[in-house]
C-alpha positions in Angstrom: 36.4 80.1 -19.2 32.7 80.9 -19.4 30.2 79.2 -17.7 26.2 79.5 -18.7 24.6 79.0 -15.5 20.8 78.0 -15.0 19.3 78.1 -11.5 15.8 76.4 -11.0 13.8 76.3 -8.2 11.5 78.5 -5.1 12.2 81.0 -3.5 15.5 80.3 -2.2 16.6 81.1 -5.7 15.2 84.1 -5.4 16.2 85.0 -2.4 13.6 85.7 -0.4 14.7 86.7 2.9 17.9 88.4 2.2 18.0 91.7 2.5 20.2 92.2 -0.8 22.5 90.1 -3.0 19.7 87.8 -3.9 19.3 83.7 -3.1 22.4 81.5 -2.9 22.7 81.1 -7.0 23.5 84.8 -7.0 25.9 84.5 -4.5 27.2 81.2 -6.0 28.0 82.9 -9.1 29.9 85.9 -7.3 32.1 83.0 -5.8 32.9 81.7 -9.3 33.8 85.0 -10.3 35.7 85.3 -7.9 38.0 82.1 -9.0 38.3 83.7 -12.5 35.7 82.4 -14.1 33.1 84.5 -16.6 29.5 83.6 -15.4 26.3 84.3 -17.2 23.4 83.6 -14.6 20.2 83.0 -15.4 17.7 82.2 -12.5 14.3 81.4 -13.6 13.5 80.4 -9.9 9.9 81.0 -8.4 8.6 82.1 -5.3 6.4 79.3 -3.8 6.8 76.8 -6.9 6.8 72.8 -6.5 8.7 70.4 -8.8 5.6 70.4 -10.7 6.0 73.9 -11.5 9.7 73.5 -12.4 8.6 70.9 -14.8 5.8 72.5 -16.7 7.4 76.5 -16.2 11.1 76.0 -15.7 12.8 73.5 -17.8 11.7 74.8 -21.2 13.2 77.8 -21.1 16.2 76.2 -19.1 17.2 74.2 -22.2 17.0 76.8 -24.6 19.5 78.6 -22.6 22.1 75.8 -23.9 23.5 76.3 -20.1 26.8 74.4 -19.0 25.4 74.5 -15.5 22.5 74.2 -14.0 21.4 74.0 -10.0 18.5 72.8 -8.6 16.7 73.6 -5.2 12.8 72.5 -4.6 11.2 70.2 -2.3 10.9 72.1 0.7 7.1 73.4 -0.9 6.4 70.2 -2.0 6.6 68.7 2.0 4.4 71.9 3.5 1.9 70.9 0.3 1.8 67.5 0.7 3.2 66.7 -2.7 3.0 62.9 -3.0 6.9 61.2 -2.8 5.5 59.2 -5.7 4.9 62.4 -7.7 8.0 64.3 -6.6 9.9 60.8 -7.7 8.1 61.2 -11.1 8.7 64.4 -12.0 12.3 64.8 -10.4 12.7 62.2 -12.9 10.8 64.1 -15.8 13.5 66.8 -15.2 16.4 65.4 -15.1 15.8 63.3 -18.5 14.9 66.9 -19.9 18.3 68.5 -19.1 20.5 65.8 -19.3 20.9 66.1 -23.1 21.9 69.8 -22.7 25.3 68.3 -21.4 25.2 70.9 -18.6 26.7 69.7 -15.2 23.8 69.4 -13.1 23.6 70.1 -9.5 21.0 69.6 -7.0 20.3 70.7 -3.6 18.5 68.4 -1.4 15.9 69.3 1.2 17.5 70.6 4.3 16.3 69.4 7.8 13.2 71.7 8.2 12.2 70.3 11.5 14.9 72.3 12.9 13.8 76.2 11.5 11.9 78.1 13.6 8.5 77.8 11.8 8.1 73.9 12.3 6.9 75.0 15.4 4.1 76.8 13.7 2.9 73.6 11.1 1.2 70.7 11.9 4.4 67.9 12.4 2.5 65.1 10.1 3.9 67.7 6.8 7.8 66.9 7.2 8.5 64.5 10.1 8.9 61.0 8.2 8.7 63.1 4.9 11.7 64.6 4.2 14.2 61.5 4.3 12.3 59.6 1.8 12.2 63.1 -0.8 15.5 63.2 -0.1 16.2 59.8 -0.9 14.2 59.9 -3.9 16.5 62.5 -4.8 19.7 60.8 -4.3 18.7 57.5 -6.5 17.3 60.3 -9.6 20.7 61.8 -9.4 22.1 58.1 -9.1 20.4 57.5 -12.1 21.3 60.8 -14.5 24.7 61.6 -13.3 23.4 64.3 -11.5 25.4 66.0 -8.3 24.2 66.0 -5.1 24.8 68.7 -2.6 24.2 67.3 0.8 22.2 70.4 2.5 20.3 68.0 4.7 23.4 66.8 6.4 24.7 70.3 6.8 21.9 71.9 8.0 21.7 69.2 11.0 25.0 70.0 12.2 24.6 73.9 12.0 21.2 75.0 12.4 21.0 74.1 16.1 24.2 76.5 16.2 22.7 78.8 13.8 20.0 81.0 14.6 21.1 83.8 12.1 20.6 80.9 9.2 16.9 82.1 9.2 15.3 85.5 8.0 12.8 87.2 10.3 10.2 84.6 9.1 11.5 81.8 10.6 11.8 79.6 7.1 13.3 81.4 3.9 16.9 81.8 5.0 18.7 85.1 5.7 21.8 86.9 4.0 24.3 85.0 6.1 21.9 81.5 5.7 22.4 82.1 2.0 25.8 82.3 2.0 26.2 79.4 4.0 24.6 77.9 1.1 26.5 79.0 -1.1 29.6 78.3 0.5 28.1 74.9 0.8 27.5 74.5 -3.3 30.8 75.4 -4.2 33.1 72.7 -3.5 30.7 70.9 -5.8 30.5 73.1 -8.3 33.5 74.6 -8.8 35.5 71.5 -10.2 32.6 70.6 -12.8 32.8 73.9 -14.4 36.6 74.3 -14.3 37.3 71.1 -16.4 34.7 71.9 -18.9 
C-alpha cells in the first residue's frame, strides 16, 4: 500500500532541535514503514511560519501533490505573534476547505501546553495564558466541521512535560530528538488506521 504523505507546518516539521532524523513527520513516516507500508514524504514545513503562511505558501503546492495524507502542526507561532483567534479561525478554515477535495486523510496537531516549556519563563505571560485553549478550540470545531482528525498534543503534553525535561532541545521551546519522537509516537495511533484502509 502506498501512502502520499504531505506535512505542513513550522519548524516542528522541520525539525528544528533534533540533532538528526528530522521533525516528528520524518519520524512518523519511518513508523509507517515500519508497519509495511510504502511512504512518499513530502514536508513543505517552515521554520517560523503562521497559518497565514501555510495558507498563502503551503497549501498550493500541497494539492498538487494529490497526497493521501496530509498532517498539520502550526499555532504555536501564531500565540508568541499575537495572531488574532479570529484570524487563525479564518484561515484554519481557508485550509481545510482547500485540501479537503484532495480526498487525503487529514490530520492535525493541536497546540501543545506551552506554559509548561522552559522558555515561557522568558515571554511575557499575556502571549499564551488564556490563548491557547481557545486556538485550540478553534481547531477542534474546523476539524468538526471538515472531517478532519485531531491529535490531542495539548492533553499529552500536560501529563508529560512536567515529567519530561528531555521533551525540549537546548532552547527551551523547539523539541529535542526524544520530544519528537514522543510526537510521533503520539500521531500514530491516529494515523495509522486512516492510511491502512485506504
Amino acid at each position: 500500500m502506498s501512502v502520499t504523505y504531505v506535512a505542513l507546518g513550522d519548524s516542528s516539521a522541520v525539525g528544528v532541535g533534533a540533532s538528526k532524523g528530522g521533525g516528528y513527520p520524518e519520524r512518523l513516516a519511518s513508523r509507517l514503514r515500519k508497519q509495511g507500508l510504502s511512504v512518499g514524504l513530502t514536508n513543505l514545513g517552515m521554520s517560523g511560519a503562521v497559518i497565514r503562511d501555510v495558507f498563502t505558501s503551503q497549501i498550493k503546492r500541497a494539492v498538487a501533490t494529490q497526497p493521501t495524507l496530509v498532517t498539520l502542526g502550526i499555532g504555536t507561532n501564531d500565540l508568541w505573534r499575537s495572531t488574532s483567534l479570529e484570524d487563525f479561525r479564518d484561515d484554519l478554515d481557508r485550509i481545510a476547505r482547500r485540501l479537503k477535495p484532495t480526498g487525503a486523510s487529514l490530520v492535525i496537531v493541536n497546540v501543545p501546553d506551552m506554559a509548561l516549556a522552559p522558555v515561557a519563563r522568558m515571554v511575557p505571560s499575556h502571549l499564551y495564558e488564556g490563548r491557547i485553549e481557545p486556538f485550540n478550540e478553534a481547531i477542534a470545531a474546523t476539524a468538526r466541521t471538515h472531517g478532519m482528525h485531531v491529535v490531542d498534543l495539548y492533553s499529552a503534553s500536560r501529563e508529560f512535560l512536567p515529567q519530561r525535561p528531555d521533551f525540549f532541545s537546548f532552547d527551551g521551546f523547539h523539541p529535542s530528538d526524544s520530544g519528537y519522537e514522543q510526537w510521533a509516537d503520539l500521531m500514530l495511533p491516529t494515523v495509522q488506521p486512516l492510511v491502512e484502509r485506504r
